[in-house]
LUMTOR-740581 format. One line per field, with one value per residue: residue number from 1; residue in three letters; x, y, z of N, C-alpha, C in turn. Coordinates in nm, 2 decimals, padded with zeros to 4 digits, m for minus. Atoms other than C-alpha are relative to their C-alpha. Layout:
<rs>
gudo NUM;...;
drenba ALA;...;
n_x X;...;
n_y Y;...;
n_z Z;...;
ca_x X;...;
ca_y Y;...;
ca_z Z;...;
c_x X;...;
c_y Y;...;
c_z Z;...;
</rs>
This chain:
<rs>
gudo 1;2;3;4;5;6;7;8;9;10;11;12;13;14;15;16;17;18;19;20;21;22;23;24;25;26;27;28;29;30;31;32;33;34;35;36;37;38;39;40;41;42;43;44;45;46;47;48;49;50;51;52;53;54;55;56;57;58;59;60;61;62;63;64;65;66;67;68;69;70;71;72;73;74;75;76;77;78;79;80;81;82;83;84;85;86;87;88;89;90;91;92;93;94;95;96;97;
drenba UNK;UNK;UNK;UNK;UNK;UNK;UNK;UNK;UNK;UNK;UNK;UNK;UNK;UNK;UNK;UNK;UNK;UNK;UNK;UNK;UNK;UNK;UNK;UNK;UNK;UNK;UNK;UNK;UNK;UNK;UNK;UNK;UNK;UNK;UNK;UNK;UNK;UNK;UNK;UNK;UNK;UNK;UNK;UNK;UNK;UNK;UNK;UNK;UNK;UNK;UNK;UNK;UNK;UNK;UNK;UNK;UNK;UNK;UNK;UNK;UNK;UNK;UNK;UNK;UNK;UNK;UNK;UNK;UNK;UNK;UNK;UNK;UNK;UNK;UNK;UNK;UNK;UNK;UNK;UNK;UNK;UNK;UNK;UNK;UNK;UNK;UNK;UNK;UNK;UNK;UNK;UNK;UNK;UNK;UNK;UNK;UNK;
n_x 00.07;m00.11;m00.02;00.06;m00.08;00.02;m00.06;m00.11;m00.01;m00.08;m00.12;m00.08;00.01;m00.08;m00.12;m00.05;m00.11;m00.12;00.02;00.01;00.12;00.11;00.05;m00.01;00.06;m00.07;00.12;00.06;m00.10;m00.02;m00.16;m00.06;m00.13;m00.08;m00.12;m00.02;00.00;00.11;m00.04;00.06;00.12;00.14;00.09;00.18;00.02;m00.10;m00.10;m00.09;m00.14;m00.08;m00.09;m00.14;m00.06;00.03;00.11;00.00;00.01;00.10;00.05;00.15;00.04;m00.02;00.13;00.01;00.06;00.08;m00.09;m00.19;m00.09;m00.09;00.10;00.02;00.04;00.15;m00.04;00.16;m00.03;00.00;00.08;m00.15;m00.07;m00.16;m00.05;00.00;m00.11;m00.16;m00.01;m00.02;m00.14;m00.07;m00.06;m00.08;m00.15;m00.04;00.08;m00.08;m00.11;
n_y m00.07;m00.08;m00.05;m00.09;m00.09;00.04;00.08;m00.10;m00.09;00.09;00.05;m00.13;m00.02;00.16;m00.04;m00.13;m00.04;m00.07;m00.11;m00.07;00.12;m00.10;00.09;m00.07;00.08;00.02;00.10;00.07;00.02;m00.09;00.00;m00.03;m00.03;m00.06;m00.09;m00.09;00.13;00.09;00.04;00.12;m00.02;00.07;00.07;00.09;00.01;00.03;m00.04;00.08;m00.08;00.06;00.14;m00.03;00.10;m00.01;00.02;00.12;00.04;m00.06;00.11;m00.02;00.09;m00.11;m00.06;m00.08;m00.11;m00.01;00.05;00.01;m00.12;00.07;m00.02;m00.08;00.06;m00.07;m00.03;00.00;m00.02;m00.14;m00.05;m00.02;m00.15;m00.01;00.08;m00.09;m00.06;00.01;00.06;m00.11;m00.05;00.10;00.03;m00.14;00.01;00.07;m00.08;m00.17;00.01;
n_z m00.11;m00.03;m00.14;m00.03;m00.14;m00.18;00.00;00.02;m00.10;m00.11;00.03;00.00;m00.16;m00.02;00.03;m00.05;m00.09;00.10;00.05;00.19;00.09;00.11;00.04;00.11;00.07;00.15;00.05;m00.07;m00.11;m00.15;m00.06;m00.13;m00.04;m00.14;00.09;00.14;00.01;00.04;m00.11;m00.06;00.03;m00.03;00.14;m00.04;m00.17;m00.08;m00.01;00.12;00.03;00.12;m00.09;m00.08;m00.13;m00.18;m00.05;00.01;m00.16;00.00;00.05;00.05;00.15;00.11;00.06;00.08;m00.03;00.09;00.13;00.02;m00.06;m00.06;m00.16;m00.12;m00.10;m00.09;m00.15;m00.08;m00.11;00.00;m00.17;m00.09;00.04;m00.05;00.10;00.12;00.03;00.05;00.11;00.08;m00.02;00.03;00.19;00.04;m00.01;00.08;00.09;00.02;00.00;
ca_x m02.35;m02.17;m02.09;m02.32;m02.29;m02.37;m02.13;m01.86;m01.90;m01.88;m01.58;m01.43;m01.54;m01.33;m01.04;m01.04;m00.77;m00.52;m00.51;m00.51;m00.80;m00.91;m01.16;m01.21;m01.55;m01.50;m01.80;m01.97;m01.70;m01.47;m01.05;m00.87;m00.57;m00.35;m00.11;m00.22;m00.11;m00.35;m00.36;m00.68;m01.06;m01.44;m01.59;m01.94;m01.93;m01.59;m01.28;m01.01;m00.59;m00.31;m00.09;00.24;00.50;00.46;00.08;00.15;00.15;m00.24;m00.30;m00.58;m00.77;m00.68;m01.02;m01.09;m01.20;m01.37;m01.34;m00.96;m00.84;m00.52;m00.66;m00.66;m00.64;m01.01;m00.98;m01.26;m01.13;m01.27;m01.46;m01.10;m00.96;m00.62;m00.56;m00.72;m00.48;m00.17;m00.27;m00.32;00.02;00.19;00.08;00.15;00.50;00.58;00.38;00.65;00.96;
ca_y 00.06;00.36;00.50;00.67;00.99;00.84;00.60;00.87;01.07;00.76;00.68;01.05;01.05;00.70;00.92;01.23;01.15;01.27;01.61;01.72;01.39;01.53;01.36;01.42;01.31;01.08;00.92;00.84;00.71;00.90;00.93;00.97;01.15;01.22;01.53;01.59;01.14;00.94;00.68;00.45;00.53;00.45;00.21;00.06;00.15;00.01;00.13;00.03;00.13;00.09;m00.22;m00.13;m00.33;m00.18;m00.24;m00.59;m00.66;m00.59;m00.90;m00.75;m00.92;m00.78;m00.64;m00.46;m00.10;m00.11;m00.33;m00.35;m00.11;m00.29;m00.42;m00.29;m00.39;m00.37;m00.25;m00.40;m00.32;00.05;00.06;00.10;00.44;00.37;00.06;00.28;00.56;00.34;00.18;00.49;00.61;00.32;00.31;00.65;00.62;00.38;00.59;00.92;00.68;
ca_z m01.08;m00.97;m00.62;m00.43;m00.22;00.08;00.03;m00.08;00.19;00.47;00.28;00.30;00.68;00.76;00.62;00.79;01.02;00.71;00.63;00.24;00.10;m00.19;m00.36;m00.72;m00.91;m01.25;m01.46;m01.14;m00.91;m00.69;m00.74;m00.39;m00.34;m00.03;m00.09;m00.46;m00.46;m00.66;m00.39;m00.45;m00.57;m00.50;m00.76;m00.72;m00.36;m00.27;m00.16;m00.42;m00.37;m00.60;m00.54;m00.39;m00.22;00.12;00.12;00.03;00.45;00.45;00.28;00.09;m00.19;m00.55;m00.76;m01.06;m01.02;m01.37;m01.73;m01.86;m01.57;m01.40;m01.07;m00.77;m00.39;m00.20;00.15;00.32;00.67;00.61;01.00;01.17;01.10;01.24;00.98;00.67;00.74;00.72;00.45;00.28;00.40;00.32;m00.07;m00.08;00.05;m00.24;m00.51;m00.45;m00.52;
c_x 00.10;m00.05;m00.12;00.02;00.01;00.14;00.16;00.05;00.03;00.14;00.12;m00.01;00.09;00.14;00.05;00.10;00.15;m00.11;m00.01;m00.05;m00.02;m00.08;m00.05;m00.13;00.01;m00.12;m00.05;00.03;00.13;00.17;00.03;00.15;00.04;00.11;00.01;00.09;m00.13;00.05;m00.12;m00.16;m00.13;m00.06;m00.09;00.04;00.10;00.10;00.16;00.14;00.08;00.07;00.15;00.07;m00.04;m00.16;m00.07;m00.05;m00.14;m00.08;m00.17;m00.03;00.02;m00.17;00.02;m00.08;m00.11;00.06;00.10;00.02;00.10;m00.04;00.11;00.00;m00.12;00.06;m00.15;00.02;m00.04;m00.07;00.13;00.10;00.18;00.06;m00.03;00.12;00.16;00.01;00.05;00.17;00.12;00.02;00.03;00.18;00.08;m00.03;00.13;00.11;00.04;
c_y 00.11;00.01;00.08;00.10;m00.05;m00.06;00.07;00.06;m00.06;m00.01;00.14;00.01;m00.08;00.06;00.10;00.01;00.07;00.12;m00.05;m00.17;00.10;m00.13;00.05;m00.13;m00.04;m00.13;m00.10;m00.11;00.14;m00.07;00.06;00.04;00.06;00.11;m00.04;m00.14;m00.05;m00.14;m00.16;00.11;m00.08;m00.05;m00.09;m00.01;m00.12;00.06;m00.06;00.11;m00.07;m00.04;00.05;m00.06;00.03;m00.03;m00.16;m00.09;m00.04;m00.11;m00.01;m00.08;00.08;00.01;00.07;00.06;m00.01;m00.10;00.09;00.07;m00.16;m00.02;00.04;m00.05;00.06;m00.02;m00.02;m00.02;00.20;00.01;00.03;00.11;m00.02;m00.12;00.12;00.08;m00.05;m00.07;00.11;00.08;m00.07;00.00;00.12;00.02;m00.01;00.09;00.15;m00.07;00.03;
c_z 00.05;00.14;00.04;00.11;00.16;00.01;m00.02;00.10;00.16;m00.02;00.06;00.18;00.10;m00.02;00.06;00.15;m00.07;m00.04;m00.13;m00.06;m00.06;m00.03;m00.13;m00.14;m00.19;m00.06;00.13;00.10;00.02;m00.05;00.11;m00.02;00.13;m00.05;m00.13;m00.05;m00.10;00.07;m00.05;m00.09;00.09;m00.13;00.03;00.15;00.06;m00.02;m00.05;00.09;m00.09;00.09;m00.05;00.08;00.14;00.06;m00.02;00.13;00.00;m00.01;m00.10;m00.12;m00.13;m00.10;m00.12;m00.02;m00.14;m00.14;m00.06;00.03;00.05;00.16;00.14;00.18;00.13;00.15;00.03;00.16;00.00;00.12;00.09;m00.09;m00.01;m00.10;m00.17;m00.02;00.02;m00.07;m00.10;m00.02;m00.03;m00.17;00.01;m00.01;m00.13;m00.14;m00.03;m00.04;m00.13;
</rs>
């Protein structure tokens, strides 16, 4: 099942407390980058990030974005802006070392 705009577009909306989201469409899901980061994606209408020590805290559950990708941790706290963007900021951190 792939993503749908609707569902793209809440997601991108939930984010817009960070400048520079890109969002970059790919066989019908959605890669997410923060500053030009590959950070996390949308697959079948959830919000996936890559697993990083610092976003270990979060306690999220791990997933897998699509068959044999390396999984992923689902952020299903996406209604609270102020936890998204420091998750987001957090795997990012870890991602530039």
């Amino acid at each position: 099942m792939a993503t749908t705009k609707d569902y793209r577009d809440f997601i991108l909306e939930q984010l817009n407390l960070l400048d520079n989201i890109t969002c970059k469409s790919m066989m019908g899901e959605y890669l997410l980058y923060y500053n030009d980061i590959l950070f996390g994606g949308i697959y079948d209408n959830r919000l996936l990030v890559k697993i990083v020590d610092s976003n270990k805290k979060y306690n999220m559950q791990e997933s897998i974005p699509y068959e044999s990708a390396k999984p992923m941790y689902l952020v299903d706290n996406i209604d609270n802006q102020d936890i998204l963007k420091q998750i987001v900021l957090d795997t990012c951190k870890d991602l530039v070392k």
